[in-house]
Structures are given as structure tokens and as C-alpha cells.
N, C-alpha and C positions, 0 to 999 in steps of 0.2 A: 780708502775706497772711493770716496765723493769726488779726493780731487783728482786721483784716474780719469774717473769719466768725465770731468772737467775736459781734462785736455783733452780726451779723446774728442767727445763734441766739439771743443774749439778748433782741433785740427779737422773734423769733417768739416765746419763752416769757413774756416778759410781755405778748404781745397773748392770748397763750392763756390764762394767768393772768388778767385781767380779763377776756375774755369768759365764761370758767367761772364768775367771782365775781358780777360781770355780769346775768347768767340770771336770779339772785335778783330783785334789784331790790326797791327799796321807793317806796311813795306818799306824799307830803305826806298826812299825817297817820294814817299805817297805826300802830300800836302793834308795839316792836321790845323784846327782850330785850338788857342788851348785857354782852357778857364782858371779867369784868376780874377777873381773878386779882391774890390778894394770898397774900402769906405771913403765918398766924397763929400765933403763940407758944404753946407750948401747947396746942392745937388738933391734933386728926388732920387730913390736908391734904384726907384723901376727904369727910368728912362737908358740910363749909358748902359752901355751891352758890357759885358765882364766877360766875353770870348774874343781872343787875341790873335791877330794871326793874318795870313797863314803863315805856318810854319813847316818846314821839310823834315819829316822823320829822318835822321844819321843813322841809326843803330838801334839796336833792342841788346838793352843792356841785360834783363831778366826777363821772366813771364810776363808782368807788368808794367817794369819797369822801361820807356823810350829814352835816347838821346833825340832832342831834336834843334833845332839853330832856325831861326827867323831870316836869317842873311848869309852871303858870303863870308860878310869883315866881322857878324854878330856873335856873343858871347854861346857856347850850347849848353841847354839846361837839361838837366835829367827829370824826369817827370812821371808821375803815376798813370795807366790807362784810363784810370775813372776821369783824371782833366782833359783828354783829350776827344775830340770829336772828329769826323770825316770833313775836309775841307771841300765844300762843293762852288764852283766857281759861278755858274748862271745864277744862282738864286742866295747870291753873299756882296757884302759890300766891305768894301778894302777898309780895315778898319784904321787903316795907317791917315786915307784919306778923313775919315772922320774925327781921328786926332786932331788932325792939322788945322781942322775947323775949329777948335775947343780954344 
């Protein structure tokens, strides 16, 4: 009986969990930000930004699930909605350029 409603709960928080994620949504070929934390030696953890990008949404593989590709010639990675962000161009700085500095 307990572990019934186990699941049952868990499957209302995961339907509610991807509907919230859900909501977003992106379009074949919207420009997306995507977060990916690393640990840097050295480095204070606050300063370097851990949002990557832009990147061109390919496909929607699932409900949350994006293809998306950085480049023409670049590899494409499949990605969950909660790392992805809206890419806004006026008020973002190339982070490729920021690299280059490092």
C-alpha cells in the first residue's frame, strides 16, 4: 500500500516537474545559453561565468530533452531544459571572446 502511493506521488512530481520546465520551451533554431559548471584550480569559484554559449537549439529530442550544436563544423550535445537558458544578444557577452582572454 505505502509503496503505491510512492509512486503515485512520484509520478505526480515528475509530471509537475516537466510541466514547469516544460513552459519554457525552445524552437529549432532559437539561440540558448547552456550551464555547465566546472571546478577551476586556482580560480575564485564566483568570478568565471559557468553559462556557455550561444548555442542554436537542432531538435527537441523529448519534453526536456534539446539537441543543440555551438557551430556549423561542432560536435551536438543533447541536453536537459533545466541547463538551458534564453540567449539574449544586447545584454550578453560572447563568451568565446572571454575565453580567448583566459
Amino acid at each position: 500500500m505505502l509503496q503505491h502511493h510512492n509512486r503515485v506521488a512520484t509520478g505526480i512530481m515528475k509530471t509537475r516537474h516537466e510541466l514547469r520546465d516544460n513552459s519554457v520551451g525552445f524552437q529549432t533554431g532559437d539561440l540558448v545559453w547552456l550551464y555547465n559548471p566546472r571546478s577551476r584550480n586556482g580560480c575564485c569559484p564566483k568570478l568565471p561565468s559557468d553559462w556557455k554559449g550561444p548555442y542554436t537549439v537542432v531538435t527537441r529530442i523529448k519534453d526536456v530533452v534539446y539537441r543543440i550544436r555551438r557551430g556549423p563544423k561542432r560536435k551536438m550535445k543533447n541536453v536537459y531544459l533545466g541547463r538551458l537558458m534564453t540567449y539574449n544578444s544586447s545584454s550578453a557577452v560572447d563568451v568565446s571572446e572571454e575565453e580567448a582572454m583566459l
